[in-house]
DSSP file (Angstrom, degrees, kcal/mol; ACC not computed):
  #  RESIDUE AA STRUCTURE BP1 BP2  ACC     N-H-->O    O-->H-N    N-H-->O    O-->H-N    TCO  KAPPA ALPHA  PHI   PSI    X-CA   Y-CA   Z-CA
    1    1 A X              0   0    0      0, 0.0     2,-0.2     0, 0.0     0, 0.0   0.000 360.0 360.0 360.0 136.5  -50.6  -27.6    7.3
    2    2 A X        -     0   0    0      1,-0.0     2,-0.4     2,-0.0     0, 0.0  -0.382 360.0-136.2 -68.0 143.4  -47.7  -26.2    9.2
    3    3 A X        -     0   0    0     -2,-0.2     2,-0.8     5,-0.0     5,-0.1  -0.909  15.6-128.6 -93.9 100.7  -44.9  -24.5    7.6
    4    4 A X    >   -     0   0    0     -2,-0.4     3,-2.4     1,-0.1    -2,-0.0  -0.378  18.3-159.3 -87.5 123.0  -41.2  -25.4    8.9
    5    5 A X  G >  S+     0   0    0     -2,-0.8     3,-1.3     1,-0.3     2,-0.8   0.857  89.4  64.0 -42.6 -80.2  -39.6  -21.7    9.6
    6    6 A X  G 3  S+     0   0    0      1,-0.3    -1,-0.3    39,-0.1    -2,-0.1   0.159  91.2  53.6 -37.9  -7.8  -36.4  -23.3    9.3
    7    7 A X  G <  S+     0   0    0     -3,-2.4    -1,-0.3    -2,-0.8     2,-0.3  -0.014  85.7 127.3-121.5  15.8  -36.5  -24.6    5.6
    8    8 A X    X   -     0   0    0     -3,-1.3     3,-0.5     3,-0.1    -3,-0.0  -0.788  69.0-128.8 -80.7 139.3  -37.2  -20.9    4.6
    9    9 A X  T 3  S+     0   0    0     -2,-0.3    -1,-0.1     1,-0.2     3,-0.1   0.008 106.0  44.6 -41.4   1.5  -35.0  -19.2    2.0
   10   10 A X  T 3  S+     0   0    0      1,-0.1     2,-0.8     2,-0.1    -1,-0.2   0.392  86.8  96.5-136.2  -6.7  -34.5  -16.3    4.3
   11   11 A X  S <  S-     0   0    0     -3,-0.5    -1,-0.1    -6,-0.2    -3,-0.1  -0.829  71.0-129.6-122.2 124.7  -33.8  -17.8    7.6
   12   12 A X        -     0   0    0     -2,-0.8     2,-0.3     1,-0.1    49,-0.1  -0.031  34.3-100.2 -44.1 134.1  -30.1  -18.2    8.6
   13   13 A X        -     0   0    0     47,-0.5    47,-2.3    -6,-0.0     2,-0.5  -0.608  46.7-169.8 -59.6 123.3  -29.1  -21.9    9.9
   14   14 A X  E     -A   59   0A   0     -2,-0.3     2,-0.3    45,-0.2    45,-0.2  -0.969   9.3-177.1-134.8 143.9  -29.1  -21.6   13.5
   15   15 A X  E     -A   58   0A   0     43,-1.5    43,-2.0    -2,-0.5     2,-0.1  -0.976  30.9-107.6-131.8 137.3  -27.8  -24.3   15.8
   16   16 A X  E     -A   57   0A   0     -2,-0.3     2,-0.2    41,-0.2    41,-0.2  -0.397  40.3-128.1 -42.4 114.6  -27.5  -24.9   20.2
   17   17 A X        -     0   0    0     39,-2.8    39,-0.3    -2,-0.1     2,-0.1  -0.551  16.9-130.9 -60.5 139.3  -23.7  -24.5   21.3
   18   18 A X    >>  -     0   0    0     -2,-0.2     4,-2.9     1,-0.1     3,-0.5  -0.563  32.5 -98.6-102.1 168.6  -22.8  -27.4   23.2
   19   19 A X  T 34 S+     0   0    0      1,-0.3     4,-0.4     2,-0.2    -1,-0.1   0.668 120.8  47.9 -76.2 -30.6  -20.9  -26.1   26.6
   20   20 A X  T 34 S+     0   0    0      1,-0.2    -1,-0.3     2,-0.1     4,-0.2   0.192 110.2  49.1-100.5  13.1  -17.3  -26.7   25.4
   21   21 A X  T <> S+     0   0    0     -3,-0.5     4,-2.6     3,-0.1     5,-0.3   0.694 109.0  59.8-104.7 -33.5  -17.8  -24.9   22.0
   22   22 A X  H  X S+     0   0    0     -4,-2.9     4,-1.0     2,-0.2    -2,-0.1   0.779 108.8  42.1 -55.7 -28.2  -19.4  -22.0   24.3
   23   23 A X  H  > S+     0   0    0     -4,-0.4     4,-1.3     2,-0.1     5,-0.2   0.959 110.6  54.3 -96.5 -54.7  -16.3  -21.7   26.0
   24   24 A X  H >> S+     0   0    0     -4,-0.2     4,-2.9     2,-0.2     3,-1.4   0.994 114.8  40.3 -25.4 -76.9  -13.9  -21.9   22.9
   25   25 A X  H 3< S+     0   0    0     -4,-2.6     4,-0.5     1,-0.3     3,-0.4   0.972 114.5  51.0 -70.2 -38.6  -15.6  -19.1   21.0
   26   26 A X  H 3<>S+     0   0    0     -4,-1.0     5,-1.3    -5,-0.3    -1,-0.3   0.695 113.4  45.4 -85.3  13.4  -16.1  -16.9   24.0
   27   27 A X  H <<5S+     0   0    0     -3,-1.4    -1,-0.2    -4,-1.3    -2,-0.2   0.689 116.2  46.7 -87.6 -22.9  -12.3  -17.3   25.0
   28   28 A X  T  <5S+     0   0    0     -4,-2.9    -2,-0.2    -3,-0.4    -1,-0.1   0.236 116.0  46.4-104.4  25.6  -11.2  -16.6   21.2
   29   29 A X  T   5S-     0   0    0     -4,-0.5    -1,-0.2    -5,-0.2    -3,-0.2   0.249 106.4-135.2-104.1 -26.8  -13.7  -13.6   21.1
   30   30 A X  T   5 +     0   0    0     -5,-0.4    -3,-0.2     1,-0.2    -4,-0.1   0.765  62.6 108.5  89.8  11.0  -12.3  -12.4   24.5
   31   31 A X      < -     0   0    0     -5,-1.3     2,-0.3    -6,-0.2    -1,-0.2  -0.172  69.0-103.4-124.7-144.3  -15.8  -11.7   26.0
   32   32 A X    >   -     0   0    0     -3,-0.1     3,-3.1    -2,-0.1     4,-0.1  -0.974  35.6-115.2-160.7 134.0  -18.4  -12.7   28.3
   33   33 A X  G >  S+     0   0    0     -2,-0.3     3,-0.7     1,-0.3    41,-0.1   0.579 115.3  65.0 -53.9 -17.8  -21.6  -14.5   27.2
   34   34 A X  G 3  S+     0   0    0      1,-0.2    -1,-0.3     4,-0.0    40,-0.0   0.597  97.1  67.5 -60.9 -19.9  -23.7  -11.2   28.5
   35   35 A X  G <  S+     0   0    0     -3,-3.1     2,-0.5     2,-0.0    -1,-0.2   0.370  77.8  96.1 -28.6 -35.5  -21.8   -9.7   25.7
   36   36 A X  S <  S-     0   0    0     -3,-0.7    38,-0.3    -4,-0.1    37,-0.1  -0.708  89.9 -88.7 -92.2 145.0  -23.2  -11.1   23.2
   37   37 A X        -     0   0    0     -2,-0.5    37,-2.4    35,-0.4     2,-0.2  -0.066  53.9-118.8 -40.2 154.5  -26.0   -9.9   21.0
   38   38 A X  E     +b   74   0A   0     35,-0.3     2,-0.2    -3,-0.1    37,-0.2  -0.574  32.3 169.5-155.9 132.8  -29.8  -11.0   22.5
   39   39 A X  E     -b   75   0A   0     35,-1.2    37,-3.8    -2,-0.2     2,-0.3  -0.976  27.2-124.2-147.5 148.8  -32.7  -13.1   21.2
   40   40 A X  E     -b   76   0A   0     35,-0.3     6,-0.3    -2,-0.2    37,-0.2  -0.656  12.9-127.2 -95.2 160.6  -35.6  -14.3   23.0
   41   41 A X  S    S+     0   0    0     35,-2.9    36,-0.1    -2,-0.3    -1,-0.1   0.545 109.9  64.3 -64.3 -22.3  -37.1  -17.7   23.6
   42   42 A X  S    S+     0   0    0     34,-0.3     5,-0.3     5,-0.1    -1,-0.2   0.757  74.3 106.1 -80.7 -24.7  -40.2  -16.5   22.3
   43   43 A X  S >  S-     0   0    0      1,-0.2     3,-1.7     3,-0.2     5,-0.2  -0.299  78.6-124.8 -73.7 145.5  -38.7  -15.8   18.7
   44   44 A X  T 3> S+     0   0    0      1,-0.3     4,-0.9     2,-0.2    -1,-0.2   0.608 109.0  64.4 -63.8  -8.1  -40.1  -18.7   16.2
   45   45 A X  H 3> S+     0   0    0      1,-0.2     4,-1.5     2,-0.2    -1,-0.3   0.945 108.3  39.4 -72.1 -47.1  -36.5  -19.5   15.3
   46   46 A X  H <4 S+     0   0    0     -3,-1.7     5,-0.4     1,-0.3    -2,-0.2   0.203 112.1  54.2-115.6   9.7  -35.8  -20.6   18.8
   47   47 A X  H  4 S+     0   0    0     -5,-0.3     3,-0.3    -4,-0.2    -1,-0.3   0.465 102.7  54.9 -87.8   3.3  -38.7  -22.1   19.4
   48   48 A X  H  < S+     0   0    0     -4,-0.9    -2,-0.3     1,-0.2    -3,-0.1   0.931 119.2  35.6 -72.1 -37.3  -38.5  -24.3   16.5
   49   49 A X  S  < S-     0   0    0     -4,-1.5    -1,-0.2    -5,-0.1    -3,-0.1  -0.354 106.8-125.2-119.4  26.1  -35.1  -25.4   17.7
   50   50 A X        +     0   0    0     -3,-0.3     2,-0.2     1,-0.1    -3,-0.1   0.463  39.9 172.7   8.6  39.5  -35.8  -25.4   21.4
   51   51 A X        -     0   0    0     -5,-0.4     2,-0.3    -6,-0.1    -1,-0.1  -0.416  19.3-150.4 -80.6 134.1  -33.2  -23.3   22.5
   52   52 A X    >   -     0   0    0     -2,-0.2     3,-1.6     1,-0.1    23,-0.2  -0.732  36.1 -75.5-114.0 147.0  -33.8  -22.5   26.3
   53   53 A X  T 3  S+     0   0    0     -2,-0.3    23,-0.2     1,-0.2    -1,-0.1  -0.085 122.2  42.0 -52.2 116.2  -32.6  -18.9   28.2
   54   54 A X  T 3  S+     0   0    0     21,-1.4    -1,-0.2     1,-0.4     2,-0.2  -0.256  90.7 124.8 132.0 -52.0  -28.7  -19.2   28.7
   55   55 A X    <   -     0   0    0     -3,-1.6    20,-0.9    19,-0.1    -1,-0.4  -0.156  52.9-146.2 -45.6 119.6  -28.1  -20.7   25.2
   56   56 A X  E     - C   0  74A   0    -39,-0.3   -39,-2.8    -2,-0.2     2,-0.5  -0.723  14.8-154.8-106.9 135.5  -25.9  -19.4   22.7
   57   57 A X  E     -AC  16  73A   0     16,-2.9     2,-1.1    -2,-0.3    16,-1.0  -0.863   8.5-140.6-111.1 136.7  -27.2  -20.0   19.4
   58   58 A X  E     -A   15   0A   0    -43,-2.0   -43,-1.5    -2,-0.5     2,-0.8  -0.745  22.1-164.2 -93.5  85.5  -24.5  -20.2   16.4
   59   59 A X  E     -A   14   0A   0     -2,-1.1    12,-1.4   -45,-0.2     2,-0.7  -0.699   2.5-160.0-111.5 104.5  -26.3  -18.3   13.6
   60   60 A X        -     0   0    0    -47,-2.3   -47,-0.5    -2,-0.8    10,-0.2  -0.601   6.6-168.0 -88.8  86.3  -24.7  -18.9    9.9
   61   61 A X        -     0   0    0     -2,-0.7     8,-1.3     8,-0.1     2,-0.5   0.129  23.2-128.3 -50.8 136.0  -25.6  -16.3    7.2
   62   62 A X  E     -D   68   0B   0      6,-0.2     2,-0.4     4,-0.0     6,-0.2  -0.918  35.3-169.0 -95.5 116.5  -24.8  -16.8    3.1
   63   63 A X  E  >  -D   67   0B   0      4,-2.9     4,-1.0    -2,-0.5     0, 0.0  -0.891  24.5-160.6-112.1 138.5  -22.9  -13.4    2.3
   64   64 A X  T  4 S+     0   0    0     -2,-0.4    -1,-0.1     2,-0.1     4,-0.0   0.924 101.1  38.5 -54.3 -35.3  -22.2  -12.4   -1.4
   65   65 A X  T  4 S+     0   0    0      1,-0.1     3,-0.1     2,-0.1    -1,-0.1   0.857 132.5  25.4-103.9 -60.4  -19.4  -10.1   -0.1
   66   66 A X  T  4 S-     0   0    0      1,-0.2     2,-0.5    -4,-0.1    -2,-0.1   0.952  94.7-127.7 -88.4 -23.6  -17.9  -12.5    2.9
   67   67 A X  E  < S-D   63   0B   0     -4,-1.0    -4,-2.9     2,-0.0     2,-0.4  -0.665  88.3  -6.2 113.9 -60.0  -19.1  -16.3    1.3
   68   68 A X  E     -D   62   0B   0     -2,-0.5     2,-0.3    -6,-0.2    -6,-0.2  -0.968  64.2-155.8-172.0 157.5  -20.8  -16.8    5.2
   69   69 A X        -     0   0    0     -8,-1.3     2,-0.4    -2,-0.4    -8,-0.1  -0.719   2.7-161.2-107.2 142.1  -21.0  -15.1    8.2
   70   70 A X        +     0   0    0     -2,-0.3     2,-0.2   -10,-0.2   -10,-0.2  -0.998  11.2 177.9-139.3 156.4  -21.6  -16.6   11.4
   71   71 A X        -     0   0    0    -12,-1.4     2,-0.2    -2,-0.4     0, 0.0  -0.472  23.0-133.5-125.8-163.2  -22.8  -14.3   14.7
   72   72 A X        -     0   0    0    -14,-0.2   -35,-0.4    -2,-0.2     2,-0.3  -0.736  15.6-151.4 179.3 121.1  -23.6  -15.8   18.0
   73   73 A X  E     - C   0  57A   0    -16,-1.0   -16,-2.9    -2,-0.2     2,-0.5  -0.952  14.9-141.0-131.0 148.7  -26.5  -15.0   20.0
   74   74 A X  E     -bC  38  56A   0    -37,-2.4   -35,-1.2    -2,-0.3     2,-0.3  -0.745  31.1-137.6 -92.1 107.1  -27.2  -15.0   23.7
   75   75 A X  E     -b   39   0A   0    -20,-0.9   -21,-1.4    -2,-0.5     2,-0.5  -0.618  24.8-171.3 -80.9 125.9  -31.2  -16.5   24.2
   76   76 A X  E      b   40   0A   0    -37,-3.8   -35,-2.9    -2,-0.3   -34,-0.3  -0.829 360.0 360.0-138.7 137.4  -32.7  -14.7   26.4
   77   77 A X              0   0    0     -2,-0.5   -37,-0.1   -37,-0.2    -2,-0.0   0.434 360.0 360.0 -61.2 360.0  -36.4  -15.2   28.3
């Protein structure tokens, strides 16, 4: 039996930016999607969730310190 990666206690909710949220956070970040911190396609997160090279993934964290975090990463081949 398979295990879904994604209902683990340790792995951050991560969700595909649709093309006009992509453009919203990287105008209120000021940057340029090469910018952004790097994942591969290969990594089990992002194949579970079939995020394809080019994709900015919206990854939310549970922080003690901040309540939750969110990053954004650039998917990469």
């Amino acid at each position: 039996m398979k295990k879904d990666i994604l209902k683990h206690r340790l792995v951050p909710e991560h969700t595909i930016l649709s093309k006009s949220e992509v453009n919203k956070v990287l105008k209120e970040l000021d940057i340029h999607s090469e910018q952004l911190p790097k994942i591969k396609q290969d990594d089990p997160v992002c194949k579970a969730i079939e995020a394809k090279p080019g994709d900015i993934l919206k990854i939310t964290r549970k922080s003690h310190t901040a309540g939750k975090f969110v990053t954004y990463r650039l998917v990469l081949e």
